[in-house]
SEKE-314432 format. One record per residue: residue in three letters; x, y, z of N, C-alpha, C in turn. Coordinates in steps of 0.1 Angstrom, whole numbers, plus 5000, padded with zeros to 4 digits. Each point is the difference from the previous one (the first is absolute). Layout:
N
ALAXYZXYZXYZ
...
REM end
This chain:
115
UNK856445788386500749955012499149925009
UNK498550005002499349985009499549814993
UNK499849905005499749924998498949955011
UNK499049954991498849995006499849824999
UNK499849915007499449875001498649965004
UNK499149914989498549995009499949834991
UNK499349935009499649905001501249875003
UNK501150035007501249895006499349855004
UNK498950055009499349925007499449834988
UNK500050084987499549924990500849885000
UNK501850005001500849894998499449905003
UNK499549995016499549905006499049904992
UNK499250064994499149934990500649924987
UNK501050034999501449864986500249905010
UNK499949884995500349895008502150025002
UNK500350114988501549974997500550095015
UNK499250075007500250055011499649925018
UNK499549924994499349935013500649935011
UNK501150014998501649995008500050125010
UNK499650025008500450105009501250085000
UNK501249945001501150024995500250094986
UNK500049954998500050064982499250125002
UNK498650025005499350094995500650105006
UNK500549955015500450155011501350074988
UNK500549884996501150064994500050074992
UNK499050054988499650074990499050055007
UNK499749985012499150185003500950075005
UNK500949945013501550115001500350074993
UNK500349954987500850004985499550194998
UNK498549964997499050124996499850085006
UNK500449955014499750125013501350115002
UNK500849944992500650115002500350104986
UNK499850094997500050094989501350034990
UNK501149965005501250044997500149844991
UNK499649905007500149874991499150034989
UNK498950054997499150014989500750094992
UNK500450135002500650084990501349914995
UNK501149955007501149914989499049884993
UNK498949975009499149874989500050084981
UNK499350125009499450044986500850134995
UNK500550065005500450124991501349974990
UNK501049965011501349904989499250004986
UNK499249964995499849904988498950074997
UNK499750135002499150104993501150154998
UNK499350014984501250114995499250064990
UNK500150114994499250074990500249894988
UNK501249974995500449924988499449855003
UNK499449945013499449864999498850034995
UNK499049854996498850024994498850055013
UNK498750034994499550105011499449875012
UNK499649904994499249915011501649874998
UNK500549965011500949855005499749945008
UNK500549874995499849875003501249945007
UNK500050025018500849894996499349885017
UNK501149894991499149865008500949965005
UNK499549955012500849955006501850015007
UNK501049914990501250015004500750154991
UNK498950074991500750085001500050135009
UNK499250005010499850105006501650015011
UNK500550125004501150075005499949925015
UNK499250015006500249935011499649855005
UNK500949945006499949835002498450005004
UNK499050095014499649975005498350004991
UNK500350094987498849964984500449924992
UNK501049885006500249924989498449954994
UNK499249975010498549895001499350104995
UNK500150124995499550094993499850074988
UNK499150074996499950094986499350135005
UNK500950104991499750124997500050054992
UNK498750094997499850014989499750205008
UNK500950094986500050095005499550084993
UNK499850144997499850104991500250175002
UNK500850054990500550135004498650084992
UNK499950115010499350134994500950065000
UNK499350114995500750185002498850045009
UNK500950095009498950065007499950154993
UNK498950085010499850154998501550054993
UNK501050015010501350094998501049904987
UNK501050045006501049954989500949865009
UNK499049925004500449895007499149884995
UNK500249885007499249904998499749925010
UNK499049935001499549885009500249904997
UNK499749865012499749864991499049945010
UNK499449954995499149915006500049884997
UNK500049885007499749884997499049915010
UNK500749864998499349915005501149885002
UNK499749915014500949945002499449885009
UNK500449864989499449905010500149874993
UNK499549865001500949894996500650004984
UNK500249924998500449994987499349954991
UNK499149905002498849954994498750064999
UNK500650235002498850065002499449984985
UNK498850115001499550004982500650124998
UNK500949984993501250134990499350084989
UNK499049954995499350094992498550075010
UNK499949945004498650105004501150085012
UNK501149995007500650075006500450114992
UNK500849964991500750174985498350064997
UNK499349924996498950134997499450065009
UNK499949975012499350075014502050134997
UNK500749985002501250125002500450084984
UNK498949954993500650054988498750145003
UNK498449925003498550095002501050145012
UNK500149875010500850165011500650134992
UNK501449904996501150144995499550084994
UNK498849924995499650164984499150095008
UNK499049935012499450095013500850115005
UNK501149945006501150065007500350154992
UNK500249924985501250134990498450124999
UNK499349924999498850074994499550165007
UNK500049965018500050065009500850055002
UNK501250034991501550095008500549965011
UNK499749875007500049935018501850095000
UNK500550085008500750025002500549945014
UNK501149965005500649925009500550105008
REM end
């Protein structure tokens, strides 16, 4: 239930954010917690694959069209699960992003990280 955000401040550094406008609008976006869980939970399910991809126009809300998320389910300690991702232009690097959340999850599962 608990969702945690660190490094927002980073957007600023993509030229695709350098719009004032735009950027306030996708840090609103993230600032509020109830928009990140329909971002991400909708479209995480035991039966989906464990790390996704999605870019851009397909993400659920208009205001990540300019965006990609790339996500990944654990299992935690109990009989529940987590996800962790990462979220930022679209022109991010998609592979060194999945292997930094692939190293995590197996940290995460390794550790029993219970939520």
């Amino acid at each position: 239930e608990d969702i945690v955000l660190r490094g927002m401040a980073n957007f600023l550094n993509f030229p695709e954010y350098s719009n004032v406008q735009k950027a306030r609008e996708i840090m609103q976006f993230l600032d509020n917690t109830e928009n990140i869980r329909k971002a991400v939970v909708p479209s995480r399910s035991i039966e989906k694959p464990r790390i996704e991809i999605i870019i851009g126009k397909e993400n659920h809300a208009s205001e990540m069209k300019d965006c990609s998320m790339i996500v990944s389910r654990f299992k935690t300690g109990g009989e529940g699960y987590g996800t962790i991702g990462v979220i930022g232009p679209t022109r991010m690097d998609y592979s060194k992003a999945v292997s930094t959340l692939e190293f995590l999850t197996k940290q995460l599962e390794e550790m029993g990280y219970d939520l």
